[in-house]
C-alpha positions as CSV (number, residue, x, y, z in Angstrom):
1,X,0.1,161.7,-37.8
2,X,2.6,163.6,-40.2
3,X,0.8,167.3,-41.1
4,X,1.1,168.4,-45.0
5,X,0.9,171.5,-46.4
6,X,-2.1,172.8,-47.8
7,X,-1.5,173.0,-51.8
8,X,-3.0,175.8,-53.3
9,X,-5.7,175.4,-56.1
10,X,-4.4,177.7,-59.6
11,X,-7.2,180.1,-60.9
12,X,-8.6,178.7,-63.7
13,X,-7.8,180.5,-66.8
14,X,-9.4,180.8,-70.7
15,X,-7.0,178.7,-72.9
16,X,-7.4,177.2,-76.7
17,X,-8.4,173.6,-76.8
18,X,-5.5,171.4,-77.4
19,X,-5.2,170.2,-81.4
20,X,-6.4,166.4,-81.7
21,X,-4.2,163.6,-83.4
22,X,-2.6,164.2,-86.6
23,X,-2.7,161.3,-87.7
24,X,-5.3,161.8,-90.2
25,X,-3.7,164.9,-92.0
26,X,-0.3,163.3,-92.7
27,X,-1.7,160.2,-94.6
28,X,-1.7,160.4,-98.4
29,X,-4.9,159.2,-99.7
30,X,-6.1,157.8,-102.9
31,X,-8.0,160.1,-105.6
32,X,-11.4,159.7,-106.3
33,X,-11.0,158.0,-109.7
34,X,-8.7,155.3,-108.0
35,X,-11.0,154.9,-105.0
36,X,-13.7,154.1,-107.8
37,X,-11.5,151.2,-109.4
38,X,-10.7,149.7,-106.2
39,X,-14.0,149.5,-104.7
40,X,-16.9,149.3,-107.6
41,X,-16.6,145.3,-107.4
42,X,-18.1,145.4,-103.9
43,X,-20.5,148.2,-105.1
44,X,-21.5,146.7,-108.7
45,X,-22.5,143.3,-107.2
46,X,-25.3,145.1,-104.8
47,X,-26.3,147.3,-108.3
48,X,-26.7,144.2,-110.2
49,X,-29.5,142.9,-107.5
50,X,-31.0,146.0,-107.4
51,X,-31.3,147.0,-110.7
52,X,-32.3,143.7,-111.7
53,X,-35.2,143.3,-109.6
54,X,-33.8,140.3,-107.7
55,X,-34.4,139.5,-104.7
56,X,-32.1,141.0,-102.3
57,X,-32.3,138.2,-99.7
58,X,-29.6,136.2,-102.9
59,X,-27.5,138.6,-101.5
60,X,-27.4,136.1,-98.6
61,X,-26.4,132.9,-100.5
62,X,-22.8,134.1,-100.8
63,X,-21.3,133.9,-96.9
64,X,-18.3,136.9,-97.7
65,X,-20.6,138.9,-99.7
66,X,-21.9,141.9,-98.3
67,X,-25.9,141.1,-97.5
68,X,-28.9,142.6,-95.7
69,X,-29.2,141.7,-92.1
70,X,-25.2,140.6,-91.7
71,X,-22.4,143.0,-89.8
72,X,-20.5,145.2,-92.6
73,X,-16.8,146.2,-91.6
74,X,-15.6,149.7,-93.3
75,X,-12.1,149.4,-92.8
76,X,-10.6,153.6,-92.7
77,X,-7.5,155.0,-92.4
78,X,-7.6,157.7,-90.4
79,X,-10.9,158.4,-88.7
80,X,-14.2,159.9,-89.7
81,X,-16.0,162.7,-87.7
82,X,-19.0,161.4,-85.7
83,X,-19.4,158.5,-88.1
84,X,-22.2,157.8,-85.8
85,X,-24.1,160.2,-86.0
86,X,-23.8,160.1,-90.1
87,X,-25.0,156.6,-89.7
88,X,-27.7,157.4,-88.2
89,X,-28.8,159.1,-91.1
90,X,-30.0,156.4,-93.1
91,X,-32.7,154.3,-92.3
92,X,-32.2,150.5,-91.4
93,X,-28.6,151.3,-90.6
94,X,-27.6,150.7,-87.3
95,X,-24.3,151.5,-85.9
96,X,-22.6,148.4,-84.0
97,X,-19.5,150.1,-82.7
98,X,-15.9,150.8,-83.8
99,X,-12.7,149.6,-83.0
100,X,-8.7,150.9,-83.4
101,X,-6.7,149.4,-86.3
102,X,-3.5,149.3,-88.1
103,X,-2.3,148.4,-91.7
104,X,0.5,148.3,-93.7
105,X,0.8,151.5,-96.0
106,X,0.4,150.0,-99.8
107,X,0.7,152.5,-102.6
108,X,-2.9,154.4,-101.7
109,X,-2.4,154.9,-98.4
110,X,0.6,155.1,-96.1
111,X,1.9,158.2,-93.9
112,X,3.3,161.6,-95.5
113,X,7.4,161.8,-94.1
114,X,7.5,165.0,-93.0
115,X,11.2,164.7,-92.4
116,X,13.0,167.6,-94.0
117,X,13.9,167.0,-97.1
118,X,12.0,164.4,-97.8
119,X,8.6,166.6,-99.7
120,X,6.6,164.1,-101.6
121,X,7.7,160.7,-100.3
122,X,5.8,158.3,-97.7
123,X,7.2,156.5,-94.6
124,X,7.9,152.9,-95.2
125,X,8.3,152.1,-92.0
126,X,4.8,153.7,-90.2
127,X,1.8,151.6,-90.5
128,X,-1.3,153.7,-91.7
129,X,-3.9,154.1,-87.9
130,X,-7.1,153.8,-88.6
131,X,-10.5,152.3,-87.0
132,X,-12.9,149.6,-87.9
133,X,-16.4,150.7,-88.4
134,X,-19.1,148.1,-87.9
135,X,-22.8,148.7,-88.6
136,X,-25.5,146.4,-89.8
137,X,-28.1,147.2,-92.7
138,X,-30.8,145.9,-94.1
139,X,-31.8,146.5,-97.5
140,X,-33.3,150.1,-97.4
141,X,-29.8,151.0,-95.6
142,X,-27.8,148.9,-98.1
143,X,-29.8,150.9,-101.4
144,X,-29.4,154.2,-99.8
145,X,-25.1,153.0,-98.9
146,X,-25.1,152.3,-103.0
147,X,-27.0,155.9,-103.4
148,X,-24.1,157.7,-101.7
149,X,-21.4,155.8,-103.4
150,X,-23.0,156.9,-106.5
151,X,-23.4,160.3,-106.1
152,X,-19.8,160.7,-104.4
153,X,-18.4,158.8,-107.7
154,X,-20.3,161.2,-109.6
155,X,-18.2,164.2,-108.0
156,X,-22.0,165.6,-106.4
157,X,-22.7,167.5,-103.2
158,X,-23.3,165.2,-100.2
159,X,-26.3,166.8,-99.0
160,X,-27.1,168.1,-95.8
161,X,-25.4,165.8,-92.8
162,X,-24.2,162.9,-95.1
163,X,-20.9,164.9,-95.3
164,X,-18.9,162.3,-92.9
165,X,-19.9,159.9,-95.8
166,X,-18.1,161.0,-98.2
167,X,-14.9,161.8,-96.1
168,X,-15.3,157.8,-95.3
169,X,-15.5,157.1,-99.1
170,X,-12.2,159.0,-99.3
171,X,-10.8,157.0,-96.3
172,X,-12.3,153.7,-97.3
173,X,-9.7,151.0,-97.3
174,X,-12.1,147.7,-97.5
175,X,-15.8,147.5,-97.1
176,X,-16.7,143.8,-96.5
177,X,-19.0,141.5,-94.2
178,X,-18.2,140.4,-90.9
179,X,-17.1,136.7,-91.6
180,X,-14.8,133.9,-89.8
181,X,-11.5,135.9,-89.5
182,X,-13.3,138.1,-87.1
183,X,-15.7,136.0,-85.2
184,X,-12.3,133.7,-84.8
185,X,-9.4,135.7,-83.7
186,X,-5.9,134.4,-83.9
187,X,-5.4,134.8,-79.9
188,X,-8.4,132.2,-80.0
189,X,-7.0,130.1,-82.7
190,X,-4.2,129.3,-80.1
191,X,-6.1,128.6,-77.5
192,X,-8.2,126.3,-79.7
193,X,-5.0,124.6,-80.4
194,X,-4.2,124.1,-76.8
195,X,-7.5,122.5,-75.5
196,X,-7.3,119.7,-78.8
197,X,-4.2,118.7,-77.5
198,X,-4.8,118.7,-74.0
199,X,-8.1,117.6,-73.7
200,X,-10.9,115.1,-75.8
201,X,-14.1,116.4,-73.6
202,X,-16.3,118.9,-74.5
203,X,-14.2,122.5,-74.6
204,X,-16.0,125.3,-72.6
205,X,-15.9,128.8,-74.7
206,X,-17.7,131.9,-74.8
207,X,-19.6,133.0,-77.9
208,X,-20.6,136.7,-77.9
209,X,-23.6,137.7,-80.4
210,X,-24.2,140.9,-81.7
211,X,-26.5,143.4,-79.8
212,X,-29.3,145.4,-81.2
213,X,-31.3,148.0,-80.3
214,X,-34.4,146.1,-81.1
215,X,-35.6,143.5,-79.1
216,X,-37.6,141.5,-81.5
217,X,-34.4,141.8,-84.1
218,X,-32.6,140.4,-80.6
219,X,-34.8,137.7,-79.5
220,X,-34.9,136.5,-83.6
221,X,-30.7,136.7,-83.5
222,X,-31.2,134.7,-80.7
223,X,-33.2,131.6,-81.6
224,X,-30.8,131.6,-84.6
225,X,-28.1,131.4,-82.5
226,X,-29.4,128.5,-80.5
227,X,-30.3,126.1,-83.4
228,X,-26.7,127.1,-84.5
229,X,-25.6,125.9,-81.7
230,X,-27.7,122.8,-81.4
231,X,-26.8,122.0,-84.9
232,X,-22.9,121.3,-84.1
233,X,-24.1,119.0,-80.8
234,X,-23.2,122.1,-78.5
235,X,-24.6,122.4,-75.4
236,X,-25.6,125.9,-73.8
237,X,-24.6,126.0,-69.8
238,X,-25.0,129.8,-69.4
239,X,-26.9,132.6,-71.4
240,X,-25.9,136.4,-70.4
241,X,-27.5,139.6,-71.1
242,X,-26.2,142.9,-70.3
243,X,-28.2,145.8,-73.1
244,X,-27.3,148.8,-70.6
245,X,-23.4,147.6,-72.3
246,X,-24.8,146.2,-75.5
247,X,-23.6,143.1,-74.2
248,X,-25.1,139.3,-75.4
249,X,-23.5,136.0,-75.1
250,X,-23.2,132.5,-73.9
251,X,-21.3,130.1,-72.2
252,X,-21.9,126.7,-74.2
253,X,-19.9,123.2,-74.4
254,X,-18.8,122.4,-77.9
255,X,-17.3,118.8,-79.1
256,X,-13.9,118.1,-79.9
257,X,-15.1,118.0,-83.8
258,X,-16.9,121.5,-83.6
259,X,-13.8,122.7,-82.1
260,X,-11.2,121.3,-85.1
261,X,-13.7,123.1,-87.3
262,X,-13.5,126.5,-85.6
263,X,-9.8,126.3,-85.2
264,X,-9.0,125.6,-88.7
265,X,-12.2,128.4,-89.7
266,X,-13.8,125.7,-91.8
267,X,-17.6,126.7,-92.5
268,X,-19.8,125.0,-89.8
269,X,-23.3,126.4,-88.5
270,X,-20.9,128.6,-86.4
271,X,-18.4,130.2,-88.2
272,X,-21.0,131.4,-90.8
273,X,-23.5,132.6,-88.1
274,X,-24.2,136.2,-88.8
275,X,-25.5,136.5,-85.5
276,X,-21.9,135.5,-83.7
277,X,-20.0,138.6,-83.1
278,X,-17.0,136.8,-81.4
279,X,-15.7,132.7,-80.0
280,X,-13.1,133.2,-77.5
281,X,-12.2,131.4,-74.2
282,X,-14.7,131.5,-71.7
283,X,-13.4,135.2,-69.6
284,X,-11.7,135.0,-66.4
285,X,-9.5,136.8,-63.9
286,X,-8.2,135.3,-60.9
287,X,-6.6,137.3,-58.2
288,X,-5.1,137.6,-54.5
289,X,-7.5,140.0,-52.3
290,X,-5.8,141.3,-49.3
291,X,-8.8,140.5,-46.4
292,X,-8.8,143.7,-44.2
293,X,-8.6,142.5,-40.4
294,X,-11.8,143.8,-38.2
295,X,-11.3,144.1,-34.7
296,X,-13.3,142.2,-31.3
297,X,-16.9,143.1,-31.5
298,X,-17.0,144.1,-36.1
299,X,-19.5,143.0,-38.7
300,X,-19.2,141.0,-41.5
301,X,-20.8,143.4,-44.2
302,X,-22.9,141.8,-47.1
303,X,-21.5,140.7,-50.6
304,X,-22.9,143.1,-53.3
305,X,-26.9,141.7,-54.5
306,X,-26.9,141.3,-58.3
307,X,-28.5,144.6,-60.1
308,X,-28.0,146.3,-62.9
309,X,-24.3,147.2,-64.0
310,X,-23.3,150.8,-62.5
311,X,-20.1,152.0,-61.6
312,X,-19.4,153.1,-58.4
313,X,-16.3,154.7,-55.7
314,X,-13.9,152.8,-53.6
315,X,-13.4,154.4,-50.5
316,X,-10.8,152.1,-48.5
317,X,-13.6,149.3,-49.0
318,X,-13.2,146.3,-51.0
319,X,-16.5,145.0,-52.2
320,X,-16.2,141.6,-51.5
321,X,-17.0,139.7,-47.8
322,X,-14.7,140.9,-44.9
323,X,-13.2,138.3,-43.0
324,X,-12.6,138.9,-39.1
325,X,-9.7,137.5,-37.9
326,X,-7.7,137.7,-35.1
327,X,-6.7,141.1,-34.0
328,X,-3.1,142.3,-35.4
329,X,-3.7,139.3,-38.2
330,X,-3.9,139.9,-41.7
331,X,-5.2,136.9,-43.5
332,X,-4.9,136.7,-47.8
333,X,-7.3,134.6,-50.0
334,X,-8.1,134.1,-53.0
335,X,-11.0,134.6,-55.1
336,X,-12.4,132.6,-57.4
337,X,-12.4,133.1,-61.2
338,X,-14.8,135.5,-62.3
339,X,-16.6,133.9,-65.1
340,X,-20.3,134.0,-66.3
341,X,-22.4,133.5,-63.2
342,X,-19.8,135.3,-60.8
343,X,-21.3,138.7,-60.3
344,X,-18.5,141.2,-59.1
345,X,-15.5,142.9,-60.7
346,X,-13.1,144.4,-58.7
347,X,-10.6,147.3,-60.0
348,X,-8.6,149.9,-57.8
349,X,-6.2,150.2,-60.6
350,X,-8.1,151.7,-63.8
351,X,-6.8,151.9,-67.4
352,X,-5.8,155.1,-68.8
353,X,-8.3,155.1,-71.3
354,X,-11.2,154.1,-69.3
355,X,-9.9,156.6,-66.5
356,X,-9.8,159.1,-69.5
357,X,-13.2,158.4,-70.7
358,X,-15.3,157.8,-67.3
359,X,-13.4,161.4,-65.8
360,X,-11.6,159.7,-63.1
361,X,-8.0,160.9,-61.9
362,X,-5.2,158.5,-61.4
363,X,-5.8,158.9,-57.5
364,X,-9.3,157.6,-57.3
365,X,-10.1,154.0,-57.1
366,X,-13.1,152.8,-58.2
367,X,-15.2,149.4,-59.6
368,X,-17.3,148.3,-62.3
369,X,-19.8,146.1,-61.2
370,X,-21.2,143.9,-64.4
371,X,-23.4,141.3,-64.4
372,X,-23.3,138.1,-64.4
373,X,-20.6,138.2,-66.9
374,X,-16.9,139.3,-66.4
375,X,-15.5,141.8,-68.9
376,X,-12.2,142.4,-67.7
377,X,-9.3,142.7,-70.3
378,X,-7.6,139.3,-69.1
379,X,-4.7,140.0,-72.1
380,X,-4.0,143.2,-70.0
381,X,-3.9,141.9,-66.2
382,X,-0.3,140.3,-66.5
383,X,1.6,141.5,-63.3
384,X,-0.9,143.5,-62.0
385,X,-2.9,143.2,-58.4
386,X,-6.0,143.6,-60.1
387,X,-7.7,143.7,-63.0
388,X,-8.7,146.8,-64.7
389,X,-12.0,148.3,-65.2
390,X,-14.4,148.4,-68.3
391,X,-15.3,151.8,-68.9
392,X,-19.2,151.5,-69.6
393,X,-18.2,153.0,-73.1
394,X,-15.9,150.5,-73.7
395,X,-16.6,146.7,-74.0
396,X,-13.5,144.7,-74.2
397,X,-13.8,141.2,-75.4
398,X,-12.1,139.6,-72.9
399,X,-8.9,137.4,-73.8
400,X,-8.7,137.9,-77.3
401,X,-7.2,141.3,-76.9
402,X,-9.8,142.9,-79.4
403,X,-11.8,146.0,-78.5
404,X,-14.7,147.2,-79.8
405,X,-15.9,150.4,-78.4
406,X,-19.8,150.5,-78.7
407,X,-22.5,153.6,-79.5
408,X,-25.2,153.2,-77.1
C-alpha cells in the first residue's frame, strides 16, 4: 500500500467575515410614492372589506384575490433580512417558505451598471435576483399586513422588530395569491402534454399540499383536498406525510378530462384548491448500483426499516441489500424507481448547496433517508451515478425543477 505524507493542519487564525452578495445594493429601487401607486390596488381592495364591515371570508369569492386562509406570494428583488423571523411577528401569519427568483428589470427595478462611466444608467441585459416569499394569513394577519402598509405609506417608524417589513415594502415587486401558474408549472405542462398524447388511461401524478404547523389546520387542508380530488373522479393510491420536512402529498389517478383541464390551467376543483401547493409527475430516480462482492462464508446485511427521515454517513457501505456472489465477481443491478412507497434514497454525490448548508465537505459521502416519498431533484440527476441529496433544509419538488426552501 502506497505511504502519503502527513499534511500539516494551518493554525487557525482571527479573520473578518467574508461580505455577502451584492446583489441587493446594486439594484435601483422604486421611491416610496411610486411603490404606493403600484401597489394600493392590491391593498385598497382588503381596506374596502375591512372598513366596510364585510365579511372578510368575500375575500374568498374571487380565486386571484388575495384572501384569508389562501398562500400569499411577495415577490422581492433582492432579499430581506430574516423575513422569517419578521413574519413571525404578526399573529395568524405563518411563514411557508421561500424560493430563488429572477425577473426582467422594468423601469423600478433593474441592476445599477457600475461600469465606468456609465453613473446613473441600469443594465439591460441583467435580470433583477430576487426570492419568492410565501406565507399564509388569516384575517388578523391580513389587517395587521394592511396596518404596516399604512403606516410605511405614511412615512412612520416601523416599530420595534417589524423593520424587515418595511425594507420588503421597499423591495416589493408583486404581492398576490398563490393560484394555477404556480400549483401548475410549465415543466408539468409538458409532461401533461406528453401523457394526453400517449396514453387515454388514468394519468398517475403527484399532488403536493401545503404543510402547516397545526395539525387541526392540516387534517381540515386535508379533507378539502380529498373531496377536491373526489370531485374531478380522481382516485387516491398513496397518501404521504413527512412534517419533520414540512412535507404533505399524494399519489392519486386523475382521468384524461381532469388532466386536459390542468394542462390548459382551466378552473377545476383542482387548480383553484388553496390547499394544493404543487401537480407534477409522480417523483422518481432510477439508477445503476454497483453490488459489492462478499467473499465465502459473508452475510447479507438487512435493508434499512422505515423510521423517521435522518441523515446519516456513508462509510464504503451502500445502504441497500448486498448481494454475494462468486468470489472475484462483481455483479451490477438495478434498482427500482424510487417513488412513494419506496423508502430509501441513496446519494454519495451531494449538491453544493445542500453540502454547503448540512456542513459536509466535498470528500464525505453521505444519504438522506426520507420516507416513504422520494425527494430527489430528478431535473438535476442527468449524467450522474446518483442522485443527489435533499438537504433537510431544502425540499425540492421533484421534476418540476422548482425549489422552495422551507422554515421549520
Amino acid at each position: 500500500m502506497a505511504e502519503f505524507p502527513l499534511l500539516p493542519i494551518p493554525t487557525p487564525v482571527p479573520d473578518q467575515r467574508p461580505a455577502g452578495p451584492r446583489g441587493a445594493s446594486d439594484l435601483r429601487l422604486p421611491t416610496r410614492a411610486r411603490q404606493g401607486e403600484r401597489l394600493q390596488p392590491v391593498f385598497q381592495r382588503l381596506r374596502d372589506v375591512f372598513d366596510g364591515d364585510h365579511d372578510p371570508v368575500t375575500l374568498r369569492d374571487d380565486p386571484a384575490g388575495i384572501a384569508p386562509e389562501r398562500a400569499i406570494v411577495l415577490e422581492v428583488a433582492g432579499a430581506i433580512a430574516d423575513f422569517q423571523g419578521a413574519a413571525q411577528r404578526i399573529p395568524g401569519l405563518e411563514y411557508l417558505g421561500d424560493e430563488e427568483a429572477e425577473f426582467e428589470p422594468d423601469t423600478d427595478f433593474a441592476v445599477r451598471d457600475t461600469r465606468r462611466g456609465r453613473d446613473g444608467q441600469v443594465r439591460d441585459d441583467k435580470p433583477v435576483v430576487g426570492r419568492l416569499y410565501l406565507a399564509m394569513p388569516d384575517t388578523r394577519a391580513l389587517r395587521e399586513l394592511l396596518r404596516l402598509w399604512d403606516r410605511y405609506q405614511a412615512g412612520e417608524r416601523a416599530g420595534r422588530g417589524f423593520g424587515p417589513w418595511f425594507d420588503l415594502f421597499d423591495r416589493l415587486r408583486q404581492l398576490r395569491a398563490w393560484g394555477p401558474l404556480d400549483r401548475v408549472p410549465e415543466s408539468t405542462i409538458e409532461w401533461l402534454a406528453d401523457e394526453l398524447e400517449a396514453r387515454t388511461d388514468p394519468a398517475r401524478v403527484e399532488i403536493e399540499l401545503w404543510s402547516y404547523q397545526s395539525t387541526d389546520r392540516q387534517q381540515q387542508s386535508s379533507v378539502r383536498f380529498e373531496q377536491a380530488v373526489r370531485a374531478v373522479g380522481g382516485e387516491f393510491l398513496h397518501r404521504a406525510s413527512i412534517p419533520e420536512i414540512a412535507y404533505e402529498a399524494a399519489l392519486v389517478n386523475l382521468p384524461a378530462a381532469e388532466v386536459l383541464r390542468l394542462q390548459q390551467r382551466d378552473q377545476s376543483p383542482l387548480t383553484v384548491c388553496d390547499d394544493v401547493m404543487l401537480v407534477r409527475p409522480q417523483s422518481t430516480a432510477q439508477f445503476p448500483t454497483a453490488v459489492d462482492t462478499l467473499g465465502a462464508g459473508g452475510t447479507v446485511e438487512p435493508a434499512p426499516t422505515a423510521g423517521t427521515p435522518r441523515l446519516r454517513l456513508l462509510v464504503e457501505q451502500t445502504l441497500g441489500h448486498r448481494t454475494k456472489v462468486a468470489p472475484g465477481g462483481r455483479e451490477e443491478a438495478r434498482q427500482p424507481a424510487i417513488g412513494i412507497g419506496q423508502p430509501l434514497l441513496e446519494c454519495v454525490k451531494p449538491h453544493a448547496r445542500h453540502r454547503r448548508s448540512l456542513g459536509f465537505s466535498a470528500t464525505e459521502a453521505f444519504a438522506c433517508q426520507v420516507q416513504p416519498v422520494c425527494r430527489g431533484h430528478a431535473h438535476m440527476h442527468k449524467g450522474l451515478p446518483h442522485p443527489h441529496v435533499v438537504g433537510l433544509n431544502k425540499i425540492g419538488s421533484g421534476n418540476t425543477g422548482k425549489e422552495i426552501r422551507r422554515g421549520r
